[in-house]
C-alpha positions in Angstrom: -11.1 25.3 5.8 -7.9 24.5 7.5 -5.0 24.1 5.7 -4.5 20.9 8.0 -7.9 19.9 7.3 -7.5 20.4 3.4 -4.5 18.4 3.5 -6.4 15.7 5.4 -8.9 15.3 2.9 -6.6 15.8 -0.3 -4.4 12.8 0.9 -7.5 10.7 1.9 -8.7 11.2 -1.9 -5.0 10.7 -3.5 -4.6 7.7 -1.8 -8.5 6.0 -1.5 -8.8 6.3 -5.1 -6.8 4.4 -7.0 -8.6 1.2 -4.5 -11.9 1.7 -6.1 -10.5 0.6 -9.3 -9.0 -2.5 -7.6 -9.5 -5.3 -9.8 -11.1 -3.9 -12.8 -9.3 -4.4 -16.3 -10.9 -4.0 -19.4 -14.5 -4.3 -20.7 -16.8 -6.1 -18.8 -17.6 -9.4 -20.3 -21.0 -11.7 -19.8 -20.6 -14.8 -17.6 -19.7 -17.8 -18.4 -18.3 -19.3 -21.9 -19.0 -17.4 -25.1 -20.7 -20.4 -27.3 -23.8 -20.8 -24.5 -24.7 -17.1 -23.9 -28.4 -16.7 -25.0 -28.6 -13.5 -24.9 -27.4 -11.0 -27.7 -24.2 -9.0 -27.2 -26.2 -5.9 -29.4 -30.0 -4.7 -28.9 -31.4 -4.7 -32.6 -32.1 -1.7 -33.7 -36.2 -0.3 -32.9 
């Protein structure tokens, strides 16, 4: 590899990742309010 290539591709990955994190902050969390989810938060144990 290039050095000029290597560089390429390091600042394409120092700079594009941080974006695929856009948006995301802590856990994800089911739809819609809390008191009518049906569904259980925890799978019983088998």
């Amino acid at each position: 590899m290039t050095p000029r290539l290597f560089m390429g591709l390091f600042l394409a990955t120092v700079l594009c990742l941080p974006l695929a994190a856009c948006g995301k902050k802590g856990p994800n969390q089911a739809p819609g309010p809390r008191d009518k989810i049906t569904y259980p938060l925890v799978y019983p144990p088998d």
